[in-house]
Every structure is written in C-alpha cells, then in structure tokens.
C-alpha positions in Angstrom: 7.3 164.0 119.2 10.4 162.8 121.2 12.8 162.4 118.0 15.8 161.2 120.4 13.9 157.6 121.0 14.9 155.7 117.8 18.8 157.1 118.5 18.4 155.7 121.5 16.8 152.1 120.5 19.5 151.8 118.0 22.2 152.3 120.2 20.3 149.3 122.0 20.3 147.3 119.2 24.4 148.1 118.9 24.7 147.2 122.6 22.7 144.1 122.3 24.7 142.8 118.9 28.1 143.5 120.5 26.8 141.6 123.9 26.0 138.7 121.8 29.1 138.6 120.2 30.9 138.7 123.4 28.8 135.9 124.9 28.9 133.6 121.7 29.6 130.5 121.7 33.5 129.8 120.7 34.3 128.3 117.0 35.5 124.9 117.4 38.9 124.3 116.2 39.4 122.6 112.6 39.3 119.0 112.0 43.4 118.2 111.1 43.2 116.9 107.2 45.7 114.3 105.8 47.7 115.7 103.3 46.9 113.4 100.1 50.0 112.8 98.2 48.3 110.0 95.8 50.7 108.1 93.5 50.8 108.5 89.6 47.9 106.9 87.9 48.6 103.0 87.0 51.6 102.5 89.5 52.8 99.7 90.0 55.4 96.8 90.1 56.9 95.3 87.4 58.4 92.1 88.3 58.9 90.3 85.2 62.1 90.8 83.1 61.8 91.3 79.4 63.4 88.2 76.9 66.6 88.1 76.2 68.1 90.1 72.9 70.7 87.8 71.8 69.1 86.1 69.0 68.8 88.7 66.2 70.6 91.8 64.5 67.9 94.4 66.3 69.3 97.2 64.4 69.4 95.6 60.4 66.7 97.5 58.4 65.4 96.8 54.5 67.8 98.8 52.1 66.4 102.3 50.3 65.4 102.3 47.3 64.9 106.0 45.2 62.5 108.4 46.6 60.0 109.3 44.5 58.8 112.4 43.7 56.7 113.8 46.6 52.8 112.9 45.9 53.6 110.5 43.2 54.0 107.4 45.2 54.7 104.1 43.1 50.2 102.5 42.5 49.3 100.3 45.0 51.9 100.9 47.7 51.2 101.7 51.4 52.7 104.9 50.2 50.1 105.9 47.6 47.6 105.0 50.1 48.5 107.4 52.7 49.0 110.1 49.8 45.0 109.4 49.0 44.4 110.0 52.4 45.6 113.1 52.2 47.2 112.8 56.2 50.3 110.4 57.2 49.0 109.2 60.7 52.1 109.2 63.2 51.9 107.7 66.4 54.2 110.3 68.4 54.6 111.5 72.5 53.3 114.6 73.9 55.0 114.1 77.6 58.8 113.9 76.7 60.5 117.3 76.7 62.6 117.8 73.8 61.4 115.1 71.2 57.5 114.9 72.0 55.9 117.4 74.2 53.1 119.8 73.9 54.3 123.1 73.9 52.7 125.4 76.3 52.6 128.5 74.7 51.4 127.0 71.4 49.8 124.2 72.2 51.6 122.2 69.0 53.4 119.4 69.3 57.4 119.4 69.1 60.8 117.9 69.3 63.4 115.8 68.0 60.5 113.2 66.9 58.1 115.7 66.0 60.6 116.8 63.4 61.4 113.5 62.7 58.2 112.3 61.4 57.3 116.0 59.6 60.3 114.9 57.3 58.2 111.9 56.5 55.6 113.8 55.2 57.4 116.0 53.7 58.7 113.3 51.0 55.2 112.0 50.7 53.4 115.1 50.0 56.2 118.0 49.6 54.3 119.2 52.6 55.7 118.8 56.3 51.8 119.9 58.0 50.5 117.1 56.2 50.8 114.6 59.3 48.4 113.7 62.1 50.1 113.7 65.0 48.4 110.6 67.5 49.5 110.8 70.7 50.1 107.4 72.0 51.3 106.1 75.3 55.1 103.4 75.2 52.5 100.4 75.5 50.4 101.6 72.9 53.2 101.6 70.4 53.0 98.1 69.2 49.2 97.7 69.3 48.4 101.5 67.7 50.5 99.6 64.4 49.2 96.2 64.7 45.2 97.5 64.8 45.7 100.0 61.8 45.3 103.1 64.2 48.5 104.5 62.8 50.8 104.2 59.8 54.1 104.6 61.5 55.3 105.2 65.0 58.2 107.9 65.6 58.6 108.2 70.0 61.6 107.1 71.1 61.0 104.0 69.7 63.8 101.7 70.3 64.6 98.7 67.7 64.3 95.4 69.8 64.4 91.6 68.5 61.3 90.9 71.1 59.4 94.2 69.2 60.8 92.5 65.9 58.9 89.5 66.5 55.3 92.1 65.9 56.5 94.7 63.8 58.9 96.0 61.4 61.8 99.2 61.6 63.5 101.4 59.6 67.2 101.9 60.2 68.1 103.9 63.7 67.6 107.5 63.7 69.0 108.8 67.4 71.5 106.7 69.6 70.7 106.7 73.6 72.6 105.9 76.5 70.1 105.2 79.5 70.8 106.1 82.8 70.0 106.6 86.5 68.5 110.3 87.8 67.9 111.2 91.5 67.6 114.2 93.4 70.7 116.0 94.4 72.1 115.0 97.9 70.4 111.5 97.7 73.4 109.4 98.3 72.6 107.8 95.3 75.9 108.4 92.9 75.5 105.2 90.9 73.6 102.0 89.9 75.4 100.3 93.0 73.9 102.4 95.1 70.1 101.3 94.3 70.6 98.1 96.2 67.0 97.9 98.0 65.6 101.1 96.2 62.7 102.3 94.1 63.1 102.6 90.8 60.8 104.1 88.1 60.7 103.5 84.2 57.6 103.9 81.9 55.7 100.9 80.8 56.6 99.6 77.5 59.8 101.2 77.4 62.7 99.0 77.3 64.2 100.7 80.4 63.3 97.7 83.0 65.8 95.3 81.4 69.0 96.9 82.4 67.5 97.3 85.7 66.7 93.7 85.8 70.6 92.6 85.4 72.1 94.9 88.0 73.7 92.8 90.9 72.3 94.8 93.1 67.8 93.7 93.9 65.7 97.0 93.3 62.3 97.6 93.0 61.2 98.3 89.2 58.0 100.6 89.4 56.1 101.1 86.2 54.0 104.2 84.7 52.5 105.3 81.9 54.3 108.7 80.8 58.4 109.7 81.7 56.2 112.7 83.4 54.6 110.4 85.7 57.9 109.5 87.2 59.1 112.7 87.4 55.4 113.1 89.7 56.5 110.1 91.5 60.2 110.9 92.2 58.9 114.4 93.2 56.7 113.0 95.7 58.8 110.8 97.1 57.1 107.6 95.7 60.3 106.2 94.4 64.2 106.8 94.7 65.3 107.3 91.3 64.2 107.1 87.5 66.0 105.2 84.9 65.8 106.5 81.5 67.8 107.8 78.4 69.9 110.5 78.8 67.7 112.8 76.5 64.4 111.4 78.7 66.3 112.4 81.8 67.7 115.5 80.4 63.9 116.6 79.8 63.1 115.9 83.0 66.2 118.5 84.9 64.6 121.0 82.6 61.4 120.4 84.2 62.8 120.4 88.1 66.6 121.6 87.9 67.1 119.7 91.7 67.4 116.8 90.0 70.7 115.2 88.5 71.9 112.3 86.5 74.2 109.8 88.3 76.6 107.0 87.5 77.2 105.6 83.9 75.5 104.4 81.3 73.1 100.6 82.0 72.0 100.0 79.0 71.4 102.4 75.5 68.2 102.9 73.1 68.4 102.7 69.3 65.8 104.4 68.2 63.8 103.6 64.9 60.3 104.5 63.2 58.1 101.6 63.9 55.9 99.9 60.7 53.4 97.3 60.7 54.4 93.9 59.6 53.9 93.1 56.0 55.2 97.1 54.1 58.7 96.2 53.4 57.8 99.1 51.2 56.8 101.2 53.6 59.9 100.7 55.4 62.4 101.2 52.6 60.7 104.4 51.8 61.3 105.6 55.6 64.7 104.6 55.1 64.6 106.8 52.5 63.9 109.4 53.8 66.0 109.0 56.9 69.1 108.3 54.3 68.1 111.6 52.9 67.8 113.7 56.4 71.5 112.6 57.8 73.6 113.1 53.9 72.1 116.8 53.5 72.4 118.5 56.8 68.6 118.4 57.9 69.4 115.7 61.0 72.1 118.4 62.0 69.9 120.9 61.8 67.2 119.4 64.0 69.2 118.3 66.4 70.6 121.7 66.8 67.5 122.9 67.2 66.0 120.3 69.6 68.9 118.6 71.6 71.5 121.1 71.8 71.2 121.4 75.3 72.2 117.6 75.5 75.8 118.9 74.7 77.8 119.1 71.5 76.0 117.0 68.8 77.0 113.4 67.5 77.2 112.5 64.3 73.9 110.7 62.8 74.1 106.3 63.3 75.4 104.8 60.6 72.6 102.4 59.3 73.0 98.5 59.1 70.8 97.2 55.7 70.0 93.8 55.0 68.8 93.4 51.1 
C-alpha cells in the first residue's frame, strides 16, 4: 500500500486552496456612511414670547400657621389626606445635576430639590422616605397639579404671575440668576454677542423670556430636559444655552469645556408648586420652609448640594400676604 498518496493529495488540496485565494475575486471597498448626528428629541423653535409679569406680586405667598405635630394633620385638610395615603407625591427632576438627577451609582434621586421636598415629608409623617418622587418634565409641571397626578411640585419651579393664574406657591426657597453658557473659545463673551445665534432653553421653563427682550434677534430653540441642550450644544445644534446659574453649573460638571459668559438676563425664584384651591396646603409648606431656613437645615443642604456654586447665600427672605 503506497501510504505517501494521501500526503501527497493533501498537499494538493493546500496548493489548490492557496491558488484560489490568490486568484479570488477582490472585496469591494465599503459604501461611505453618513455620520448621523440627529438632534434632541422634540427640537424645535419657540417663537412666541411668554406674557408680560408686571401685573402681580409673583413672589407673595399665604402666611404659616403652626406645624402640627408630624402624622396628626388638622381632619379634613389636604394634609390629613396625604397622611392616609401613607406617600406625599412630589413632582421633582431627574436630569438637573445638583437639585434633581438620578445618581448613577445609586440609582436614587438627589439634590437641592430632592432634599427640599424630603423636608416636606418629614413634617407630615416624621419620616423623610415617606415621599414618591414623580419625575416630571418643565411642561408637565402645571398639568401634573392641575390633573391630581401630584400633590406638590418641588423642580426649579420658579414663581410666575402667568403660572399664578393656574396654580398656587409657597414662599421662594432658592434665588437664581439665569445666564448664557457656550463652549470655551466661541467668541461668544456675552448676551450681545448672540445677535443671529442659536439659543437653547427647556420648554416650560421661564428661560425664553429674557431671551425674547435682548436687543439683539436670536433664535430660541426648545427641549424637553436642561440635558437635552447640553446634547444639542455638544453636537453643534445650537450656539449657546441659557439657563440658571445652578442649571448651567450642572451642566460644566457634566462637560468641563464649557463656560458661563456675560451677566445675569433675567433670575428664577423658585417656589413649591400647589394646586389651586389648598391655601392650607400652602401655608403648611410655608411652614415647613419657615422652619428649614430659622434652624440651620437650608444651610446644611445647601452645603451639601450647591457648594460647588461658591460660598453660600443666605436663604430669601419670604413676602406673606394674610
């Protein structure tokens, strides 16, 4: 038996394979793929400016009365309804670093608001976890009270006389200047600069208005988180964002080649947000709030959530009406 005959077909086989190989047809180059850069969900232009806010005191709120004891809330007020419930439902953010944003490690909410609205449940149930945190979007702020979905909203929720006209707020919690972030080396070193730019806020904030009376003509671009504008500004989609210095601030920490530019355009009082109709409701909050700047517990969230904004103010003074 001639044992050398299947070496010898093999080493065929080898020859033949590496023959094809040589003679095979050549791979066609790749088809060139456009780079997709979409643009945030729910862009676009907002071209209407918001009502004026000369004709009421934005910022007057319903006096405090006493707080009562945690979980013994006076029968039949909004108050001793939640405390059935056993949950106060707070409309809140989870996009804006430093006073709503999920944390990644933990995966629980946080910030300045977070804290905020913890306080509130502390005084109605001596028991800070007791809250149900509902994320809901700016726009959604007005409708989430108005349709029952929440009892209170606490998300950089600024007291306006046009939000007035729908729903009710407690005194102001957090004073806000708003102004204008770019990247660095834009050219762009103040609001008179924006003349013929893009500018992006967040729907439902009231960030287009100061844009609106500039001088200069801009494009006002509207989305639905602070995070989608960062997207946007990132991708070149827009020039600039215009926000509150603690929104902005958020965002550096998020992409440190960004800065803030210019001076302040407008500011943000912000309040918790109540449904029409629960003047108890809101003197309660005020409470509360009355409570959280006299012994040191505003001071200590505020060092703990916005000390990177700089050395801390003092808490607003409220305005009460009777």
């Amino acid at each position: 038996m001639n044992r050398g005959l299947p070496a010898l077909a093999a080493m065929a086989a080898v020859g033949l394979f590496v023959a094809g190989c040589d003679s095979a047809t050549p791979v066609p180059e790749p088809t060139p793929v456009a780079v997709v850069d979409p643009a945030p969900p729910e862009f676009t232009e907002i071209t209407t400016p918001p009502q004026s806010e000369d004709d009421c005191d934005a910022e007057a709120s319903l006096r405090p009365g006493p707080l009562p004891r945690p979980g013994a809330m006076p029968a039949g007020s909004p108050m001793a309804a939640i405390v059935a419930r056993g949950r106060v439902r707070v409309g809140v953010d989870q996009n804006t670093y430093l006073f709503g944003f999920r944390n990644p490690s933990s995966g629980q909410l946080e910030g300045f608001d977070i804290d905020i609205a913890r306080e509130i449940a502390r005084a109605l149930f001596g028991d800070p976890d007791k809250v149900e945190l509902r994320s809901v979007t700016a726009a959604e702020r007005l409708t989430s009270l108005r349709e029952n979905k929440v009892d209170l909203i606490v998300r950089t929720f600024s007291a306006t006389c046009q939000r007035r006209q729908e729903v009710d707020f407690s005194a102001v919690y957090y004073r806000a200047a708003q102004r204008i972030l770019v990247p660095k080396n834009s050219g762009i070193r103040s609001e008179d600069d924006l003349g013929g730019k893009r500018v992006c806020v967040a729907r439902g904030t009231t960030a287009p208005g100061p844009l609106f009376a500039l001088p200069t003509r801009l494009t006002v671009l509207g989305v639905t988180n602070w995070t989608d504008c960062l997207a946007a500004l990132q991708q070149g989609h827009v020039d600039a964002v215009s926000a509150d210095d603690p929104i902005l601030s958020g965002l550096i920490a998020q992409d440190r080649n960004l800065e803030v530019v210019g001076d302040a355009i407008g500011n943000g009082a912000y309040a918790v947000g109540v449904a029409k109709g629960n003047p108890d409701l809101v003197r309660f909050v005020n409470g509360v709030l009355e409570r959280v700047r006299v012994d040191g517990t505003w001071q200590r969230i505020y060092d703990n959530r916005l000390s990177s904004l700089g050395p801390a103010q003092t808490p607003p003074a409220p305005r009460y009406t009777d």
